[in-house]
C-alpha positions in Angstrom: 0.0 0.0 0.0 1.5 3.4 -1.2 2.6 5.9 2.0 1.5 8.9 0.4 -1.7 10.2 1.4 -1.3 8.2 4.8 -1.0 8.7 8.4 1.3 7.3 11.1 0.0 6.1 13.7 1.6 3.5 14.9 4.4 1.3 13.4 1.8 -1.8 12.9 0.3 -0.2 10.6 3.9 -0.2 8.6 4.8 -3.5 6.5 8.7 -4.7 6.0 8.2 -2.7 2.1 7.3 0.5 3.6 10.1 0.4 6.5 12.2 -0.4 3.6 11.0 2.4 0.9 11.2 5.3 3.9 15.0 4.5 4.7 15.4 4.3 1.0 14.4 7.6 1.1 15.8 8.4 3.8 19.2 7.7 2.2 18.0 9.5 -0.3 17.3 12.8 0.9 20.4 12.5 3.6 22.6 15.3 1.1 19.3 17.2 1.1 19.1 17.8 4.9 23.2 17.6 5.5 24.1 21.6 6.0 27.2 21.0 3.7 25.5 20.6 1.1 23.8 23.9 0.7 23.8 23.6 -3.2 21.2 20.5 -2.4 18.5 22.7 -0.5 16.6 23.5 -3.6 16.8 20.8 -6.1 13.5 19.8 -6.8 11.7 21.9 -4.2 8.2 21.8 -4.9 6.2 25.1 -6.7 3.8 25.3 -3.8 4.9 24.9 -0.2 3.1 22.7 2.0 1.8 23.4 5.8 3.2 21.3 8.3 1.0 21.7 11.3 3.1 20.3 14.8 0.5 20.3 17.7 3.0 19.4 21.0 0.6 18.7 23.8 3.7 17.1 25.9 7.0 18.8 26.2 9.9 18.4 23.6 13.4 18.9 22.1 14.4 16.4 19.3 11.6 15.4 18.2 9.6 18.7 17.7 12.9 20.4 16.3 13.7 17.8 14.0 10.0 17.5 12.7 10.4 21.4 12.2 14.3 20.6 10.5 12.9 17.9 8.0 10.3 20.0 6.8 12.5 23.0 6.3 14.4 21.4 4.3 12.0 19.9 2.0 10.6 23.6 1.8 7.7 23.4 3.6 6.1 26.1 5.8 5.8 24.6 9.0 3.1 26.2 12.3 4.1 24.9 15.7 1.8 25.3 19.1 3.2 23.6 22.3 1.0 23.3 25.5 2.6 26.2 27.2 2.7 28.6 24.1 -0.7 30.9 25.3 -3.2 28.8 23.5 -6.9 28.4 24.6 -6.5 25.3 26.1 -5.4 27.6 29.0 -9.1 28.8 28.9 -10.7 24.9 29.0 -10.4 24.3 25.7 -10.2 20.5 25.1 -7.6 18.4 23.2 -9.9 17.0 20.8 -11.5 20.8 20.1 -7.6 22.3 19.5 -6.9 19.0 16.9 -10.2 19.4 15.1 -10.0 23.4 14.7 -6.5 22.9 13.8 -7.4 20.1 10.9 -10.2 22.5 9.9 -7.3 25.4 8.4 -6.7 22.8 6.3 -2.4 22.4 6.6 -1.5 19.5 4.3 -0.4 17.2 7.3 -0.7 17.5 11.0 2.5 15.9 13.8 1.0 15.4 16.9 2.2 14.3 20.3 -0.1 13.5 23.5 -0.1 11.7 26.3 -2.6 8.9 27.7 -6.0 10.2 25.8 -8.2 7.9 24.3 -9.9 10.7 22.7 -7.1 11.6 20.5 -6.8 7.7 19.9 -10.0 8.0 18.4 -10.2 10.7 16.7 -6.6 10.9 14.8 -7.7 7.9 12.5 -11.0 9.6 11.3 -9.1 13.1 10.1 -9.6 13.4 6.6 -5.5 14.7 6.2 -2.7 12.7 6.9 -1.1 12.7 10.6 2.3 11.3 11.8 2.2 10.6 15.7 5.4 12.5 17.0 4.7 10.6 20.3 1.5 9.0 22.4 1.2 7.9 25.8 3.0 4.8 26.7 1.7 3.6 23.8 3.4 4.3 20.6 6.8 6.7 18.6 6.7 5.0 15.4 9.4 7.9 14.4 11.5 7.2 17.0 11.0 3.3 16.1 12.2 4.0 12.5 15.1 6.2 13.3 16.4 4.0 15.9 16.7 1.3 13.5 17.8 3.5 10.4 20.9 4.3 12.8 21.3 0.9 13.3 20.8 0.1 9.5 23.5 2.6 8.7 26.0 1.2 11.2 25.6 -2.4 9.4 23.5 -2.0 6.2 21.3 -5.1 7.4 19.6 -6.2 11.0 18.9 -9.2 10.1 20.1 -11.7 12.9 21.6 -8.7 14.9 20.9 -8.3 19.2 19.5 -5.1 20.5 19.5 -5.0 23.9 17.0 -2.5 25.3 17.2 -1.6 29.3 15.5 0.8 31.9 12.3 1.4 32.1 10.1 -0.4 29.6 7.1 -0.6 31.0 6.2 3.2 30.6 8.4 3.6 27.6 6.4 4.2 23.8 10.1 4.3 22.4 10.5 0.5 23.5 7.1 -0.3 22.0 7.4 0.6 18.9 11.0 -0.2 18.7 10.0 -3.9 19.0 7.8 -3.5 15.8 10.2 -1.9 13.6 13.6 -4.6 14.7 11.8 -7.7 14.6 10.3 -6.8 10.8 13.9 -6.2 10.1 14.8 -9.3 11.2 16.8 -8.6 14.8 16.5 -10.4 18.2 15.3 -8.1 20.6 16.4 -8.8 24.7 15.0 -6.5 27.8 16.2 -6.2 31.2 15.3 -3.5 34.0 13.9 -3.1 37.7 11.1 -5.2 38.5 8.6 -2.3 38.9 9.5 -1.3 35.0 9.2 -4.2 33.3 6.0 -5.7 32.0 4.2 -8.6 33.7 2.2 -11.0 34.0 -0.1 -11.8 31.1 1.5 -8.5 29.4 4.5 -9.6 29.5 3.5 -12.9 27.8 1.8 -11.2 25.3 4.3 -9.1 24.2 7.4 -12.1 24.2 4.9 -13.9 22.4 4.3 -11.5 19.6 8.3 -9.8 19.3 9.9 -13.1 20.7 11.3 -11.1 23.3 13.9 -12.5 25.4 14.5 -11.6 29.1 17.4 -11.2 31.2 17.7 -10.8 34.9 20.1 -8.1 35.1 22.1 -5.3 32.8 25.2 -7.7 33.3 23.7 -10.7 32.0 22.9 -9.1 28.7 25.4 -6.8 27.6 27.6 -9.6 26.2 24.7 -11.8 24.2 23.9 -7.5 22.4 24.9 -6.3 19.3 23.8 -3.0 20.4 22.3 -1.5 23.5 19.2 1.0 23.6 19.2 2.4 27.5 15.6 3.6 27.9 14.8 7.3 30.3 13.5 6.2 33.7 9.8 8.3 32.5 9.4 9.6 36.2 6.4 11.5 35.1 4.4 8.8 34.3 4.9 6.6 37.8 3.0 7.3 40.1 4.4 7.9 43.4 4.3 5.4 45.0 5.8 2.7 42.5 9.7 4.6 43.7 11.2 5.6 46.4 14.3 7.4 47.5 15.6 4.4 48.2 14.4 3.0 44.5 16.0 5.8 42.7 19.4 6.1 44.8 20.5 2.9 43.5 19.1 2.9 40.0 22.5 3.2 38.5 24.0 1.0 40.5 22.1 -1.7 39.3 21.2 -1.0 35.6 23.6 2.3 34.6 25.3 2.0 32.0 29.4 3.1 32.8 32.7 2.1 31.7 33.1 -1.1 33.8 29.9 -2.3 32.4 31.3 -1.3 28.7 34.0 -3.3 29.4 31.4 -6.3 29.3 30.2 -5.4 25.5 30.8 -7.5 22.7 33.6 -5.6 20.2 31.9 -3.6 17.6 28.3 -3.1 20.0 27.2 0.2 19.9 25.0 2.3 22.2 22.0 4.1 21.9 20.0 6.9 23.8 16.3 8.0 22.3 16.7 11.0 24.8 16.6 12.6 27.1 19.2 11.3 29.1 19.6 10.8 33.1 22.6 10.9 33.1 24.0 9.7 36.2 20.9 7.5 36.3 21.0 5.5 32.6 24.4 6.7 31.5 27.4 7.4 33.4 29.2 10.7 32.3 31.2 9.9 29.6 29.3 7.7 27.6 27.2 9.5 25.7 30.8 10.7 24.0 32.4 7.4 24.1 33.5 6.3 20.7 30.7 3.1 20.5 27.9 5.6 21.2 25.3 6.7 18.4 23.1 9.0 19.9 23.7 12.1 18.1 23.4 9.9 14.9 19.9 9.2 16.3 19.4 13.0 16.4 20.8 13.3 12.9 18.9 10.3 11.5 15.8 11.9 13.5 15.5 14.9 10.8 16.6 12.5 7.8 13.9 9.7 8.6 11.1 12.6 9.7 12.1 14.5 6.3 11.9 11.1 4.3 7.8 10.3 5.9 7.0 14.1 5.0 8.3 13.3 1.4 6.5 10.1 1.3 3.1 11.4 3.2 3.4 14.3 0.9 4.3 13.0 -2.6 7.1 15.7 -2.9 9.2 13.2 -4.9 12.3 15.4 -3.6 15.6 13.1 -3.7 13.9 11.2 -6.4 11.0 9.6 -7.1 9.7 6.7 -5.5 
């Protein structure tokens, strides 16, 4: 089924062909949004420039400034409203009112990021424009699924039969959901590991090792050498409620499941390390290793504008980088 015209609401909704045709594009339009190649900005920009619409109903950085990057760079005009900009739903105006007036100006695609609201669950699908998820809930990133493995993609052209080992807190994390989607239909083992109270269980946790063959390991140390590559995951504070940590809890989070240099020491030679952001750091990472020379998370960052630019193209039909 052809991407353009379509949202993105999830990473289900994605097949193995359209993974592979958006990082096709992706490595297509990667001279386009790579500042030194200025020459490459205009090629092919379309005659009339299309509205990207970001409503940001949750706080943040990468993946509101890369949506706004990508489509930049393909020439589009691009409106933005966060939660704390002055907007009337300061004055009670509801979620679902702010999308649908926002879909009635008619931009050519809307990015939008919630949290936990089965309203906006509903309603997204029904929109008669295309919309790309920037974030929902626990629930789903589907663009943060995609450019995580497009990272990985580019470090070793092919995941197929490759061990990404993601640890922290996965039981509130949309990054790890949809980053099981994306790895296992590109063919890679996927292992998990964290503190009791973020992990899934119970009949969730069946379901999901069930449907992404997910393997399990007791502790940070027992994985790192069966990995390929490890993802650490942002211990989502917000999204606990208070009781489920104490000081106690969170004093010796690192301890137990940080990533520092003794435990990269215990990597296999060549793994790499990932970050979706942001970091802990002193909590997930130790200083230090966001720098060290095995860790890709600014190439996440980077890849974040190339993949975003490359479902705008796609959504769009801009054809820029060549047609598909």
């Amino acid at each position: 089924m052809p991407i353009l015209g379509r949202s993105l609401l999830d990473t289900r909704t994605l097949t193995r062909n359209d993974i592979d045709e958006i990082f096709l594009k992706a490595d297509a339009l990667a001279p386009l949004v790579n500042p030194a190649r200025p020459e490459m900005r205009q090629a092919g920009l379309p005659m009339r420039q299309p509205v990207v619409c970001c409503l940001f109903f949750e706080p943040s950085t990468r993946t509101r400034m890369s949506f706004q990057m990508a489509a930049y760079r393909l020439g589009c005009q691009v409106l933005t409203m966060e939660l704390s900009a002055g907007s009337s739903l300061s004055k009670g105006e509801t979620l679902t009112d702010t999308v649908l007036n926002f879909a009635a100006m008619k931009p050519d695609i809307l990015v939008v990021r919630y949290g936990n609201s089965r309203e906006l669950d509903e309603l997204l699908p029904t929109l008669d424009i295309p919309v790309i998820n920037a974030g929902s809930g626990t629930m789903a990133h589907p663009t943060q699924g995609l450019l995580d493995a497009y990272t990985l993609r580019s470090e070793w052209e092919t995941l197929k039969g490759k061990k990404v080992l993601i640890f922290g807190d996965v039981l509130h994390s949309r990054v790890a959901r949809s980053g099981f989607d994306v790895l296992t239909k590109l063919g890679a083992s996927i292992g998990v590991t964290g503190p009791e109270k973020m992990m899934p269980q119970g009949p969730q946790r069946d379901a999901l090792a069930s449907e992404f063959g997910l393997q399990f390991f007791e502790s940070l140390d027992e994985g790192l050498p069966w990995a390929d590559a490890v993802m650490g995951l942002r211990v989502q504070l917000e999204r606990h409620e208070a009781r489920e940590l104490d000081l106690e809890f969170a004093s010796d989070y690192h301890d137990r499941y940080g990533l520092n240099e003794k435990r990269m020491d215990m990597m296999r030679p060549g793994a790499v390390i990932l970050h979706p952001g942001p970091i802990n750091h002193g909590v997930e990472f130790a200083a230090g290793v966001v720098r060290d020379g095995r860790s890709r998370v600014l190439a996440q960052v980077t890849n974040g504008v190339t993949v975003r630019a490359a479902l705008l193209d796609l959504i769009l039909g801009l054809g820029i980088g060549g047609e598909r």
